[in-house]
C-alpha positions in Angstrom: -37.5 -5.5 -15.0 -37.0 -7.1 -11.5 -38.1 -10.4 -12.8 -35.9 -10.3 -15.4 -33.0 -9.7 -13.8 -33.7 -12.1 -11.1 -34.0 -14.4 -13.7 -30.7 -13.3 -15.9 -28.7 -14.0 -12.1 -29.9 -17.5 -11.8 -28.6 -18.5 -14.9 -25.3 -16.2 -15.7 -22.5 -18.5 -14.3 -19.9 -16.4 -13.2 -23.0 -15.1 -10.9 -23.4 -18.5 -9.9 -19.5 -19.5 -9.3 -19.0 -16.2 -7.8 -21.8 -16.0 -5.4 -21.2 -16.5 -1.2 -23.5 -18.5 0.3 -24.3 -16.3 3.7 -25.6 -18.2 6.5 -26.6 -16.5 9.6 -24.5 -18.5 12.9 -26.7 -19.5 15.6 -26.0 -18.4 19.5 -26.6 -15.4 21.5 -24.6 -12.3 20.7 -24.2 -9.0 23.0 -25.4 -6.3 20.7 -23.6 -3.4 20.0 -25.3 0.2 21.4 -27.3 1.5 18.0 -25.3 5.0 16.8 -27.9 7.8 16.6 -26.1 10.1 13.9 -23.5 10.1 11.1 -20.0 9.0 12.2 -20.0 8.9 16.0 -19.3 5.0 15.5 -17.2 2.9 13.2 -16.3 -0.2 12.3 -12.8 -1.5 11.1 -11.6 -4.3 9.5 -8.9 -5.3 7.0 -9.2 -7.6 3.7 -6.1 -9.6 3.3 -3.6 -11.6 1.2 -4.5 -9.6 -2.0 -2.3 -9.9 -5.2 0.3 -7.3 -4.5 -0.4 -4.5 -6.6 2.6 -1.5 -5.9 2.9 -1.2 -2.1 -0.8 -2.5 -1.6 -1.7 -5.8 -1.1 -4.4 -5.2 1.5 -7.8 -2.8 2.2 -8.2 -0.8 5.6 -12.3 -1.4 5.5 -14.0 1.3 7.4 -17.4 1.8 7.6 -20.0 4.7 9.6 -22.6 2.1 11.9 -25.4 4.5 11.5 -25.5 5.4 8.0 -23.3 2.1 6.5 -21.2 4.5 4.4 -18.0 2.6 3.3 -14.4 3.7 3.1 -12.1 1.8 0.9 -8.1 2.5 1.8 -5.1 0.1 -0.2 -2.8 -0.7 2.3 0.2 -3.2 2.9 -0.6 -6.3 4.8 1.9 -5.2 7.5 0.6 -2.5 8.0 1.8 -0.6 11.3 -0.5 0.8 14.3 0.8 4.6 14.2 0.2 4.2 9.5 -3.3 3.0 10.5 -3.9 5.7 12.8 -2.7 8.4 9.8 -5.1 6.6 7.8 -7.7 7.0 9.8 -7.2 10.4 10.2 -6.7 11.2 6.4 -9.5 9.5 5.3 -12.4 9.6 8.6 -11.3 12.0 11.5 -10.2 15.3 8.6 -13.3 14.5 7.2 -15.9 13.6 9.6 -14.2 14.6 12.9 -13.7 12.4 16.1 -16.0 9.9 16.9 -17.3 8.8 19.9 -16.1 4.7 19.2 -14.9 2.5 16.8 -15.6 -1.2 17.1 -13.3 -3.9 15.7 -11.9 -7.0 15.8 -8.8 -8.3 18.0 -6.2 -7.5 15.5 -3.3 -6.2 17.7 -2.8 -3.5 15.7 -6.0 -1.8 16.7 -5.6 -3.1 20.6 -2.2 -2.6 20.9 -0.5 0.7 23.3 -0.7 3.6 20.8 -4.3 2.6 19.6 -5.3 2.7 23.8 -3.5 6.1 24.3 -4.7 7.8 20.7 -8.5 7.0 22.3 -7.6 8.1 25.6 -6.5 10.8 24.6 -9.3 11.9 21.9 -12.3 10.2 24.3 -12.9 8.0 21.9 -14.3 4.3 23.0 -12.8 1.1 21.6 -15.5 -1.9 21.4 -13.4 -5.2 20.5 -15.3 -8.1 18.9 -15.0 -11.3 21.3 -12.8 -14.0 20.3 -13.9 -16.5 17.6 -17.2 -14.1 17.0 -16.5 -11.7 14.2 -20.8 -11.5 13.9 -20.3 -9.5 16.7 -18.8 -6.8 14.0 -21.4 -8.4 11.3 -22.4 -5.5 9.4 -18.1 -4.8 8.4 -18.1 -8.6 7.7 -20.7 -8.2 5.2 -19.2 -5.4 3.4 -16.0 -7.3 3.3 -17.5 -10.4 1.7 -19.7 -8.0 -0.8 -16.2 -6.0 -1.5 -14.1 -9.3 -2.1 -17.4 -10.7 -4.2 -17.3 -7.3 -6.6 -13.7 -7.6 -6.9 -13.5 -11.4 -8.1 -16.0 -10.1 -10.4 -14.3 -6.9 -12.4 -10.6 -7.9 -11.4 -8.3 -8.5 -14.4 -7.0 -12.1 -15.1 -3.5 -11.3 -13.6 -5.4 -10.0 -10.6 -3.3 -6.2 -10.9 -6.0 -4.1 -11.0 -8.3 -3.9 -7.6 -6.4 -0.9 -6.4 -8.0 1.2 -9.2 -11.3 -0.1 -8.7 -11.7 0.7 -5.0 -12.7 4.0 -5.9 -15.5 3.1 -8.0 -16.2 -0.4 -5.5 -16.7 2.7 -2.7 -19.2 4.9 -5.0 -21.3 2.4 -5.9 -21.6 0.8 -2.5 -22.1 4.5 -0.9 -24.9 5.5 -3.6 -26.3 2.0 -3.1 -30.4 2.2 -0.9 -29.8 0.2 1.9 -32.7 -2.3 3.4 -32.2 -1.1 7.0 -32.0 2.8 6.4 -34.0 2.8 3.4 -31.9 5.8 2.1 -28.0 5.3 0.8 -25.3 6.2 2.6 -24.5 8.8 0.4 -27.7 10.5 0.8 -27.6 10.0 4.5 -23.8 12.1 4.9 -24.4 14.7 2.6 -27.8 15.0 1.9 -28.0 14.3 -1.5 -28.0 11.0 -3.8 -25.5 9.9 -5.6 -27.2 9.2 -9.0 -30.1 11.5 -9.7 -33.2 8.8 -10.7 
C-alpha cells in the first residue's frame, strides 16, 4: 500500500503544485537545550496575511518541543501582546500549566514589556531566535509550512473556510507518529492514541 501511494503522490497534480520544496540552510546554528518532558518548552509563531474570515485572519502556532503537539488558535493579524498572553493561557498554561520557556521569534509582540514581566514574574525563560535565522525555531517553521500546505489543499475556492478546519488540521497533526519520537503527540500528552489501529 506504501508503494502505491507513493506512486498516486508523484502523479496527482494538485500534490505536485501544492508541494514545498524544503531545503535544509547551510551554517552553524546554536542549538536549543533538548526539553525532557511534556510542556516545559514551547515554541511560538504566527501564520499571517490569511483571507479574513470573521475577526481572524491569522493563526497563533504553538507547539510542545518535546512531544511536537500542535496548537492551532485564529487570531487577528494585529493581534496585541496582553490578547496573546490570554491566549496562551486559555489554550496552554489552563491546560498544561507554566512552562519552564518558550522560544520564538523577534516579533515584538512576544519581546516587548508585558511579555518580559509576565515571564518574570511566572519564571518562565524566553529564548528569541537570532535575527535573519528562523531555523533556529525550525521545528515551528515546519509545522507552519505543513499547516499552510494542508490548508491550500482543503480550503474552499473563496478561501472562507480555514478557520473551521483548524480543529481538524490540529487532530490530525497531533494523532500523526512522528519520525523523531516515534509515538504521536497525542499519545505522548495523554497516553493514548488518537485513532485506535
Amino acid at each position: 500500500m506504501r508503494d502505491d501511494v507513493m506512486q498516486y503522490t508523484k502523479t496527482c497534480l494538485i500534490c505536485q503544485q501544492d508541494k514545498v520544496e524544503k531545503v535544509k540552510v547551510a551554517g552553524l546554528l546554536d542549538p536549543l537545550p533538548v526539553p525532557t518532558r511534556p510542556w516545559e518548552s514551547v515554541s511560538m509563531n504566527f501564520i499571517t496575511h490569511l483571507s479574513k474570515v470573521g475577526d481572524f485572519e491569522a493563526i497563533l502556532v504553538i507547539i510542545d518541543r518535546f512531544s511536537k503537539y500542535a496548537t492551532f488558535i485564529p487570531t487577528t493579524r494585529q493581534c496585541s501582546a496582553e490578547m496573546i498572553a490570554q491566549l496562551f493561557f486559555k489554550h496552554v498554561v489552563k491546560l498544561w500549566g507554566v512552562l519552564t520557556s518558550i522560544v520564538s521569534d523577534r516579533d515584538g509582540r512576544f519581546i516587548g514589556s508585558f511579555w518580559t514581566e509576565l515571564f518574570s514574574f511566572l519564571g518562565t525563560s524566553l529564548n528569541i531566535s537570532s535575527s535573519y535565522h528562523p531555523q533556529i525555531d525550525g521545528q515551528t517553521e515546519r509545522f507552519n509550512c505543513m499547516l499552510e500546505e494542508y490548508l491550500h489543499h482543503f480550503v474552499n475556492a473563496r478561501q472562507k473556510n480555514w478557520v473551521q478546519l483548524l480543529d481538524v488540521a490540529q487532530f490530525c497533526f497531533n494523532a500523526q507518529t512522528s519520525s523523531s519520537t516515534r509515538r504521536s503527540p497525542l499519545e505522548i500528552v495523554s497516553g493514548r492514541q488518537g485513532v485506535e489501529k
